[in-house]
C-alpha positions in Angstrom: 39.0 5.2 6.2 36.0 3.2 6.0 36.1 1.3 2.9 37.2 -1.9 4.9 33.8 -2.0 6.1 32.0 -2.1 2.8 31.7 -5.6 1.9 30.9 -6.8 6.1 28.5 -4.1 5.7 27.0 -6.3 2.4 27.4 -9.8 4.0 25.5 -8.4 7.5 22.9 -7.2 5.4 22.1 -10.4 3.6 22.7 -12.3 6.9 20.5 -15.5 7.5 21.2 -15.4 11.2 20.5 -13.4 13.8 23.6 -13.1 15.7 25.2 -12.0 12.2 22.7 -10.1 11.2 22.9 -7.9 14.5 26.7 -7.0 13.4 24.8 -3.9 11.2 24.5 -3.0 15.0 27.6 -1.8 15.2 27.9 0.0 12.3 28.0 3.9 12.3 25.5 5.4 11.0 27.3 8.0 8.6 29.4 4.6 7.6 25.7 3.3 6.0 25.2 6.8 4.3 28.8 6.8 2.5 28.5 3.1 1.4 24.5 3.7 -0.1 26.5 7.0 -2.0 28.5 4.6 -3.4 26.5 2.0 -4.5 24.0 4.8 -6.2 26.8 5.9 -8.6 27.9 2.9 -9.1 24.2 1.9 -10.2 24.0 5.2 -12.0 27.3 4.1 -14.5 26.1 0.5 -14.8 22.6 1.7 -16.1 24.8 4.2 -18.4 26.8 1.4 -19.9 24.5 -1.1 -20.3 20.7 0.5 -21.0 20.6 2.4 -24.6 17.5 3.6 -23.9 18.1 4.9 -20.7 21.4 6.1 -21.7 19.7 8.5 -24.3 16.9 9.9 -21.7 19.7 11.1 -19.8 22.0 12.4 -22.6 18.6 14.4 -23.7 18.3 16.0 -20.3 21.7 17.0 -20.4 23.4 14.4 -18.0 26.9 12.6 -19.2 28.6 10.0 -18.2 31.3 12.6 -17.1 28.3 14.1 -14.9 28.1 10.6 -12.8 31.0 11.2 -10.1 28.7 13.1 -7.1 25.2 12.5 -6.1 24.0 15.8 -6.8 23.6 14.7 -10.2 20.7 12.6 -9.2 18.2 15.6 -9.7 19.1 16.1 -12.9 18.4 12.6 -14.4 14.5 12.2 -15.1 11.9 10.3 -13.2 10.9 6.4 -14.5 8.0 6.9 -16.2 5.1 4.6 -14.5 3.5 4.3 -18.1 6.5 3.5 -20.1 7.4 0.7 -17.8 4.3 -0.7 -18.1 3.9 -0.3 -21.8 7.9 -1.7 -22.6 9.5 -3.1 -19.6 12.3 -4.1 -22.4 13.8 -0.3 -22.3 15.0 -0.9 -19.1 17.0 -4.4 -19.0 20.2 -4.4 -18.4 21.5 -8.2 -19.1 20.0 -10.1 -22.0 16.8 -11.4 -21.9 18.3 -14.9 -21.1 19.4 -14.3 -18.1 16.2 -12.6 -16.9 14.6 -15.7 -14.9 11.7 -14.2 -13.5 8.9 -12.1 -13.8 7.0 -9.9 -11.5 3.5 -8.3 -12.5 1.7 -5.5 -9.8 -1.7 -6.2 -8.6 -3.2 -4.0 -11.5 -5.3 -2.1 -8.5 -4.1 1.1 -10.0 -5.2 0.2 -13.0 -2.2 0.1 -14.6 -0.1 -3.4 -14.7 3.6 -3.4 -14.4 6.1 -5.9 -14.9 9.4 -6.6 -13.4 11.9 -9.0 -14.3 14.7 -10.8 -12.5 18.1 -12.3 -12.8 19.2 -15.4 -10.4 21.2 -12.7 -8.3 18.1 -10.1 -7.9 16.0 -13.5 -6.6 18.5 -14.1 -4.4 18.9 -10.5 -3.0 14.9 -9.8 -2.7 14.4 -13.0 -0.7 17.6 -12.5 1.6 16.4 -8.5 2.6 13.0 -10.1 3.3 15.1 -12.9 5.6 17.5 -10.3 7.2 14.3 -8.2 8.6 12.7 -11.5 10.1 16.4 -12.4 11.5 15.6 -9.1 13.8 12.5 -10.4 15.5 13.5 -12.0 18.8 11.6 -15.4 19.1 10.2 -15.4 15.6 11.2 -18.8 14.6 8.1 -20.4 12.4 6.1 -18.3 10.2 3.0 -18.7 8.0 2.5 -16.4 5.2 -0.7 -15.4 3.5 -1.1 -14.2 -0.2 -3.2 -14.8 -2.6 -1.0 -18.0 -4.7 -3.6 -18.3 -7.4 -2.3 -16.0 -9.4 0.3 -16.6 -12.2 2.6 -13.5 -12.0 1.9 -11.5 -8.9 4.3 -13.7 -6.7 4.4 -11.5 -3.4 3.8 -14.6 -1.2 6.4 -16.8 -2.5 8.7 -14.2 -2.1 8.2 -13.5 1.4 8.2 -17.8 1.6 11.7 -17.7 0.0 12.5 -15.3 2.6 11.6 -16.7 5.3 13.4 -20.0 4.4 16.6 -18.0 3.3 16.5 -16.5 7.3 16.8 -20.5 8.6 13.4 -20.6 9.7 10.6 -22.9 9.1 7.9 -21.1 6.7 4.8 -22.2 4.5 2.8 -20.2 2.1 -0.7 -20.4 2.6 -3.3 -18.5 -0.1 -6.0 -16.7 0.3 -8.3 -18.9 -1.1 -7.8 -21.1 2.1 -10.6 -20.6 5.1 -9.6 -18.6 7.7 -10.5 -22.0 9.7 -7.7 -23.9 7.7 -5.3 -21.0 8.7 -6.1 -21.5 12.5 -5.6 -25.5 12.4 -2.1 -24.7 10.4 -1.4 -22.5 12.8 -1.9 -25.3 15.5 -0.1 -28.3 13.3 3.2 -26.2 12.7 3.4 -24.2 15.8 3.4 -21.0 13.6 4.8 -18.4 16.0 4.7 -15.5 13.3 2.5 -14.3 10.5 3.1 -12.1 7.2 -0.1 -11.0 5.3 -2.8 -8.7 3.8 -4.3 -7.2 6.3 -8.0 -7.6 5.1 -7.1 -11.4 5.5 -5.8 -11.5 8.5 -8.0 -9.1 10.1 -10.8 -11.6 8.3 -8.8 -14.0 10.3 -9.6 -12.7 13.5 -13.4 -12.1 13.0 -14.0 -15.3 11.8 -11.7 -17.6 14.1 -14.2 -18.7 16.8 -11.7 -19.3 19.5 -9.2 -17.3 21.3 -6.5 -16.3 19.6 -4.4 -14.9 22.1 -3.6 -18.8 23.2 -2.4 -20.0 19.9 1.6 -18.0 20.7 2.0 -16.0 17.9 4.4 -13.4 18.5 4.2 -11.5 15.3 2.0 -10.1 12.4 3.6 -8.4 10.2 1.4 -6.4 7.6 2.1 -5.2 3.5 0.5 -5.5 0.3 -2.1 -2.5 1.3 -2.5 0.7 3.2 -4.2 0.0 6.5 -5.8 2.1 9.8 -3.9 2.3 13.3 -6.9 1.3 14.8 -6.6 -2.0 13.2 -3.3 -2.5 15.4 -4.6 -2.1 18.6 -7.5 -4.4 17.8 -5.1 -7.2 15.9 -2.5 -6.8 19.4 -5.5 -7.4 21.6 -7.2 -10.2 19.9 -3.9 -12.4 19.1 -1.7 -11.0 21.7 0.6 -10.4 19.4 2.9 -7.2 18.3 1.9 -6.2 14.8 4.2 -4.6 12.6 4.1 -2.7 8.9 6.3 -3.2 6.4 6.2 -1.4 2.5 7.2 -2.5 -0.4 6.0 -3.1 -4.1 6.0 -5.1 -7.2 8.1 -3.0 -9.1 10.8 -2.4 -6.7 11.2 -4.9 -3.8 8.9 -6.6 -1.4 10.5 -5.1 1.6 11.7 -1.7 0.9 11.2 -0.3 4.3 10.0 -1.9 8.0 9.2 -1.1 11.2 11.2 -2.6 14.3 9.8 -2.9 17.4 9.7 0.2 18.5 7.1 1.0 15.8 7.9 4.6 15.7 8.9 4.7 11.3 10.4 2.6 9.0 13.5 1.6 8.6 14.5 1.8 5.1 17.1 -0.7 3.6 19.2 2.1 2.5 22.7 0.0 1.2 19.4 -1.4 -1.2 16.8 1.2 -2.0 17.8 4.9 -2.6 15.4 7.2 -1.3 13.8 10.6 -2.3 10.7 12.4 -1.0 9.4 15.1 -3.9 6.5 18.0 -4.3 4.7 15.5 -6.7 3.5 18.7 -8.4 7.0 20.5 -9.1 9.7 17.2 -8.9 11.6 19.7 -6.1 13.0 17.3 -3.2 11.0 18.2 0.1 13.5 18.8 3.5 12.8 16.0 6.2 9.4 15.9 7.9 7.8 17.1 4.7 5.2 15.1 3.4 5.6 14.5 -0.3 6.0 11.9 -3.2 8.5 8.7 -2.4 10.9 8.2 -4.9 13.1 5.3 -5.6 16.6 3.8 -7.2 16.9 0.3 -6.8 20.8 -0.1 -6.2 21.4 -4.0 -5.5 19.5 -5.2 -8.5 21.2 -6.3 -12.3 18.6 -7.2 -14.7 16.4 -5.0 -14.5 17.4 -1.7 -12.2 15.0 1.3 -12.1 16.2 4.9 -11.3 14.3 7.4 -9.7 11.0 5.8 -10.0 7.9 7.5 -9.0 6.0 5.3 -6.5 3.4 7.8 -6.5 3.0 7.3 -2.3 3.1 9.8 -0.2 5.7 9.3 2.7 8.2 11.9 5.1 11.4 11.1 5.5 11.7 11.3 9.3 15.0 13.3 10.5 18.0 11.5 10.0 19.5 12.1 13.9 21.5 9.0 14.2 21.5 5.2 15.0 17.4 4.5 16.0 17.7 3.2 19.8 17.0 -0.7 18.2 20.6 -0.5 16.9 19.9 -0.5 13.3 22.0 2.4 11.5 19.0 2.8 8.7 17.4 6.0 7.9 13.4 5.8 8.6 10.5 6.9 6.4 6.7 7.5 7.9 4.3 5.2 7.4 2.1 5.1 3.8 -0.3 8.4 4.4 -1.6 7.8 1.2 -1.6 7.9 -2.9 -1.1 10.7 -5.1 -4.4 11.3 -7.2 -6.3 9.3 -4.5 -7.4 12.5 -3.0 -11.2 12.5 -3.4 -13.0 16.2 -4.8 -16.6 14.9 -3.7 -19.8 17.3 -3.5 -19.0 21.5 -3.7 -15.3 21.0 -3.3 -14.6 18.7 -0.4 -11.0 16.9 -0.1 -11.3 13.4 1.3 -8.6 11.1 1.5 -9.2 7.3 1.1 -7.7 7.0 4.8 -11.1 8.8 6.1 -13.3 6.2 4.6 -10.5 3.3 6.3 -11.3 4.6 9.5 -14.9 4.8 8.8 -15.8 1.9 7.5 -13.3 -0.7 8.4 -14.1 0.4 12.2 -17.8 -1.4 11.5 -17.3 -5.1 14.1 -17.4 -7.7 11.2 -15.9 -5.5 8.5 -13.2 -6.7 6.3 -12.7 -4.9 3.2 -14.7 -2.8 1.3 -14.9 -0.9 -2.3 -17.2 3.1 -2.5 -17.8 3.2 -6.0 -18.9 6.9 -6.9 -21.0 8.3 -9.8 -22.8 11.3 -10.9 -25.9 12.0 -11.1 -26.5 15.6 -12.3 -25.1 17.7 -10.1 -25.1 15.3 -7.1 -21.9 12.7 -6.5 -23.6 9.2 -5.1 -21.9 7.3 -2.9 -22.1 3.6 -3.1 -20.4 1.0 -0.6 -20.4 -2.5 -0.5 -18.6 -3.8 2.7 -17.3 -7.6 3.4 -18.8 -8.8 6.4 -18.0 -11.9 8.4 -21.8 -10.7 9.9 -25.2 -11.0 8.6 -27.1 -7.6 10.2 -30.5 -7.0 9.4 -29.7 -3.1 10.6 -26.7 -3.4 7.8 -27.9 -0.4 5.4 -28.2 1.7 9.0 -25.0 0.8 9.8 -22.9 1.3 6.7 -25.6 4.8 6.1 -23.9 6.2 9.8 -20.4 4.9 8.9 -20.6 7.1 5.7 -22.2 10.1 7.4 -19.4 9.9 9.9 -16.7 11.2 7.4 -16.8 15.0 8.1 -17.2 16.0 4.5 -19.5 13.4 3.3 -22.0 14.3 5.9 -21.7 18.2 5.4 -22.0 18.1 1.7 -25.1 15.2 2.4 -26.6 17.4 4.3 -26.4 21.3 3.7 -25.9 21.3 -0.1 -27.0 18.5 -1.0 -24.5 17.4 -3.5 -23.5 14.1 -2.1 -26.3 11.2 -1.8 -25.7 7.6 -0.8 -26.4 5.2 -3.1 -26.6 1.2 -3.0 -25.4 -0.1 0.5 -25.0 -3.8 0.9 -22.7 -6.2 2.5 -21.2 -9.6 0.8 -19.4 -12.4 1.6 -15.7 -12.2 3.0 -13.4 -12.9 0.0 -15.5 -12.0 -2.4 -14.3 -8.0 -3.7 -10.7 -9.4 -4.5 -11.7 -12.4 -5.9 -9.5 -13.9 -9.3 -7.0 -11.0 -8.1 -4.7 -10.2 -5.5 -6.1 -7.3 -3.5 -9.5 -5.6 -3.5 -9.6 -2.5 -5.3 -11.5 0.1 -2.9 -12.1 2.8 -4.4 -13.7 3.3 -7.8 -14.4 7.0 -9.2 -16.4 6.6 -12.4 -17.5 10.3 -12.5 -15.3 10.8 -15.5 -16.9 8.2 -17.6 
């Protein structure tokens, strides 16, 4: 009954204008859902036909070709392993190697370097979901986006460029390596009304700037490449006046999986593109919505080099799936990024700290940008040391960064009643300098195993 719809629903997502782009609009909800069911098996028999390799993972866990007809079977076929995608990306092409045009490497933050490769038709699909999402922001008409361009295979920034081109809007890629200074005065030149970026940048941006910011109209930051604190919203929206938005995405599967609207309440996943599963990352067992568990995804728009069920290893919930979102788009939502599985921190007798304690801590100092907490062990005793990125020189600095530390409930408990977590060396150093020759900082470094 609604098959007519299927291919409008295609065109409307790749839109390059708003008005056509705001068709998806008036698209029913359960519509989406049946047409993303169709694409998965349809991705599910192409992989079949034309990847040996993966062909023969699946036949060994039992799953035939027979077995492909109803999503259910999706539990049955095994995860992408992280590793063996990294080790022999070749296992999963689809097309010959000819017609694979591109290549995509992650940051290699994890410590662990992917890479992806693209046909003409995947370019051409990544940088028209990345236009369609900027199609939705009313008054968004010139945009300036900052990555780190000195860098031969991690090619986030002239995707987003691409992108913002493909929506009919005026874009330039600026890279990191740029002063924030230089950003400003492009800012000024173009009349750049919207920004996409790092948020370390950006928010080095602000602290280094030197004028208002609020005066120079831009509408719209938009925020990806790494995990970041709600506090650094509200202090972005009240220094450029602007409304700041998240998006996710990575190297391996899409730039812009998932982004928030307006409303800034989830995001919205691009579900006709990217299909989506939240897991207990201990058992594999899908997780009911709300639960907070391990993201999952199957590319389903992409030829060359389509992955299935890969393990993203970021934890997510998939926020209830009541209906159309009151913005109008009929996309399912995911939470924002709450953090990495394995980045869990066991520090002193037994503490759990998450990374996003030490965000809020440290990145909550005025003048902080970025920062990496290397940890060690000395006997019994876990030391903690920090080096922060400061657009300040403080002579009270080692105070500063000692009371940011001791501010994180665990670290100061285990500092001070057993005794089992010291701090270490505390410095600052220039802005730019803890991601320098790559493209994001790494910030946290546990080398107790070694």
């Amino acid at each position: 009954m609604t098959g007519w719809l299927t291919l409008p629903i295609e065109r409307w997502m790749r839109a390059s204008s708003a008005r056509t782009a705001s068709l998806l609009n008036h698209v029913p909800r359960r519509v989406v859902r049946m047409h993303a069911r169709t694409k998965l098996l349809r991705t599910l028999r192409y992989v079949h036909a034309r990847c040996a390799s993966q062909r023969r993972a699946w036949e060994d866990a039992g799953v035939r070709l027979s077995d492909l007809r109803s999503t259910e079977v999706l539990r049955r076929i095994p995860f992408t392993d992280a590793q063996l995608l990294a080790d022999h990306p070749e296992r999963f092409f689809c097309v010959p190697r000819e017609r694979l045009i591109h290549v995509v490497a992650t940051s290699g933050t994890s410590g662990l370097q992917k890479r992806v490769y693209f046909t003409a038709e995947d370019m051409a699909t990544q940088t028209q979901l990345i236009g369609v999402k900027l199609c939705r922001l009313e008054g968004a008409t010139r945009g300036l986006a900052i990555f780190r361009t000195m860098h031969t295979e991690w090619t986030a920034g002239r995707f987003v460029h691409r992108g913002i081109e493909r929506a009919g809007l005026f874009g330039l890629l600026a890279g990191t390596h740029l002063s924030p200074r230089e950003h400003i005065d492009l800012i000024k030149t173009h009349d750049i009304n919207f920004l996409v970026g790092a948020p370390a940048f950006i928010h080095r941006m602000t602290l280094e700037a030197g004028e208002p910011l609020d005066a120079l109209g831009v509408r719209y930051i938009l925020l990806g490449a790494q995990p970041w604190p709600e506090t650094l919203r509200g202090d972005l929206e009240a220094a450029w006046g602007a409304t700041v938005l998240d998006a996710y995405g990575t190297s391996e599967l899409g730039n812009v999986i998932a982004s928030e609207c307006v409303r800034r309440d989830g995001l919205h996943v691009s579900d006709v593109d990217f299909w989506t599963e939240v897991i207990d990352p201990e058992t594999g067992e899908p997780l009911e919505d709300g639960k907070t568990g391990e993201l999952v995804v199957t590319t389903l728009s992409r030829r060359g080099m389509p992955l299935v069920r890969y393990r993203t290893g970021d934890l997510v919930a998939k926020l209830p799936d009541d209906g159309r979102c009151p913005c109008g788009l009929p996309m399912g939502k995911i939470s924002r990024i709450r953090g990495r599985i394995g980045d869990r921190l066991v520090i002193g007798a037994g503490a759990k700290v998450f990374p996003e304690e030490f965000d809020r801590a440290i990145l909550a100092i005025p003048g902080v940008t970025d920062y990496q907490l290397v940890i060690e062990k000395e006997d019994y005793k876990d030391v903690l040391h920090l080096t922060v990125e400061s657009a300040e020189e403080r002579a009270d600095m080692t105070d500063v960064l000692t009371r940011a530390l001791l501010s994180v409930k665990y670290v100061r408990a285990h500092h001070d009643e057993s005794g089992s977590v010291v701090l270490g060396r505390l410095r600052a150093v220039p802005c730019g300098t803890l991601s320098r020759d790559r493209p994001k900082s790494v910030r946290i470094i546990d080398k107790r195993d070694q």
